[in-house]
N, C-alpha and C positions, 0 to 999 in steps of 0.2 A: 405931754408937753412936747414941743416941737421946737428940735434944734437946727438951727441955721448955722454953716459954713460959712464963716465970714472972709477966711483966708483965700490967697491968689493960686488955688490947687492948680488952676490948667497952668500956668507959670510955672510952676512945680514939678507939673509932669513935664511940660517943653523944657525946661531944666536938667533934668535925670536922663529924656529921651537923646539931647544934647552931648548930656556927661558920655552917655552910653555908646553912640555915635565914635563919639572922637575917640572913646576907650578901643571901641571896635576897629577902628582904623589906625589906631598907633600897632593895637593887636597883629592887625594883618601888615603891617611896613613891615614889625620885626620880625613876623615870620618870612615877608621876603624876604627880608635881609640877610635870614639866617637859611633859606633855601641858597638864595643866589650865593652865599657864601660856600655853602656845602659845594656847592655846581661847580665854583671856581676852584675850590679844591681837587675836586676832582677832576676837573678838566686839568690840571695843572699836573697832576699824577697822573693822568693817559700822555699826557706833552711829553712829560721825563721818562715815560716808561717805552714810549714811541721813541726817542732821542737815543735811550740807553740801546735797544734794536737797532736803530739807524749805526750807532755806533759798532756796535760786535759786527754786524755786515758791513760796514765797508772796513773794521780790521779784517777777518776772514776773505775779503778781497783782496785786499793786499797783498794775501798771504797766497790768495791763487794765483792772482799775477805774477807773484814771486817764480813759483812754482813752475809757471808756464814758462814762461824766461829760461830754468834753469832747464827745464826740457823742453823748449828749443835749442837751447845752446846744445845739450847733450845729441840732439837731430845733425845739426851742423857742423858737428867735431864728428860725428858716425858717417855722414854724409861725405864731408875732408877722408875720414881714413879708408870711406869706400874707393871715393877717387885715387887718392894713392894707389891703395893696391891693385886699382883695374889701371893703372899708368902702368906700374912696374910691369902685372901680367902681358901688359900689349907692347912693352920694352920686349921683356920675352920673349915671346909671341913674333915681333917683327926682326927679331934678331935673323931665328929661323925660316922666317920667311924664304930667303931670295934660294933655299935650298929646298924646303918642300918645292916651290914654284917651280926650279930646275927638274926638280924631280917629277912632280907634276909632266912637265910639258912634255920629257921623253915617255912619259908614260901613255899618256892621252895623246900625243903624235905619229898618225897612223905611217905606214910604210909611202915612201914616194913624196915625202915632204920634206923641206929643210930649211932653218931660219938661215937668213942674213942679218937681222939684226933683232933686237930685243932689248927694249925700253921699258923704267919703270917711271912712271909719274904716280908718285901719290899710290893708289889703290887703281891703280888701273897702268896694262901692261900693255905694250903697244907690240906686236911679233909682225916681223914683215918675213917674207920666203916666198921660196919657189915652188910649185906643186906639179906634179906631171897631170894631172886632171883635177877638173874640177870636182869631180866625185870624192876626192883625199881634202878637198877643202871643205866641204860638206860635212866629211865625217869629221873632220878636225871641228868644228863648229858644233855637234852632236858632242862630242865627247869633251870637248871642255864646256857643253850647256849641263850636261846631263850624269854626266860618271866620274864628274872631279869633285874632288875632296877641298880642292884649296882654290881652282879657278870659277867662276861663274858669269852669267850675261854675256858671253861671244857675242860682240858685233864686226860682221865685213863690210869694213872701210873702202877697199878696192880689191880687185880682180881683172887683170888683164892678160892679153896672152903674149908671150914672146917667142922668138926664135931662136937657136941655140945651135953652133955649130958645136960637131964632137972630132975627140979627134982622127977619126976619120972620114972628118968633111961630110960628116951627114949631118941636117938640119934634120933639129930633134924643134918639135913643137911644146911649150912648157908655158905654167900658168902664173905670172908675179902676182901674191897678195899680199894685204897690208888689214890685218884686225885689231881690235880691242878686245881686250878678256879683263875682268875685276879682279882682285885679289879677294880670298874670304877669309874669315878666322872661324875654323868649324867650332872651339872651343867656346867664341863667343855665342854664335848660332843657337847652339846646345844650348847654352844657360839661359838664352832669351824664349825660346822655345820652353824650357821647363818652365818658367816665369811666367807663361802665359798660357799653361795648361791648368784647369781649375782645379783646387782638392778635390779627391774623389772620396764620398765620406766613405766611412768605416760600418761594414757591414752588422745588420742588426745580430746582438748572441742571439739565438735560439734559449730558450728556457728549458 
């Protein structure tokens, strides 16, 4: 006996293949849904987690800035009490000046020389005198370039010759000059000299 199918089977299958369709795609919405959800969570926890960093660094900036502030300040009040005390030392320092410089010049002033006048401006000493040759003006220029403690840089301003009577009536030939000599501070010298000599390291122990 032979059964015949009377019902709308392909309707049936385009029915179910339908159902199956849209099942499969509401399927896959909600699992984007629930991906893109997860994603936004997590991007929203890297956000706060980047934020909460952003935040600790720029307190810990603050706190260097801080820092920095308070040492410079600390630079600038060492820097103040450095000035001070090289003011007082060169108080000091210029008290005794106009007495080493005395001292100085009869020391480094060879025989056959004599001032008429002596001037201070500033750091530079202006000595005018008379010389019986030019040779004692020479060595006066040698010896406050070269062997003073407190004078340096001799320069001759003028040199001329005069005449001189003595007193008995003999015309003596004699030399007027007129220099610059610097003042120095050997104390300063020394410390800028050591300043600007490099550490020398320290030698290797031997084992």
């Amino acid at each position: 006996m032979i059964l015949i199918n009377l019902l709308p089977h392909r309707e049936e299958k385009r029915k179910r293949r339908k159902a199956a369709f849209f099942l499969g795609l509401g399927l896959a919405a909600a699992v984007g849904v629930v991906v893109a959800t997860l994603w936004y969570v997590v991007l929203q926890q890297m956000i706060s987690s980047q934020q909460e960093r952003n935040s600790f660094l720029a307190a810990e900036i603050r706190k260097l800035e801080a820092e920095i502030k308070d040492v410079a300040t600390l630079r600038a009040e060492i820097d103040a009490l450095k000035a001070r005390q090289q003011a007082v030392e060169d108080l000091q320092t210029d008290r005794n000046i106009p007495v080493h410089m005395l001292n100085e010049l009869v020391k480094q002033t060879p025989e056959g020389i004599y001032y008429t006048a002596v001037k201070q401006d500033g750091q530079v000493l202006t000595l005018t005198g008379v010389a019986q040759t030019n040779e004692r003006v020479s060595e006066l220029l040698r010896n406050t370039g070269n062997n003073s403690e407190w004078l340096t840089r001799p320069e001759l301003v003028e040199i001329k010759v005069a005449t001189v009577q003595g007193a008995s009536r003999e015309v003596r030939r004699l030399y007027d000059f007129s220099m610059r000599v610097s003042i120095k501070r050997p104390q300063a010298e020394a410390s800028a000299a050591a300043a600007s000599q490099p550490t020398s390291a320290k030698p290797a122990r031997k084992p």
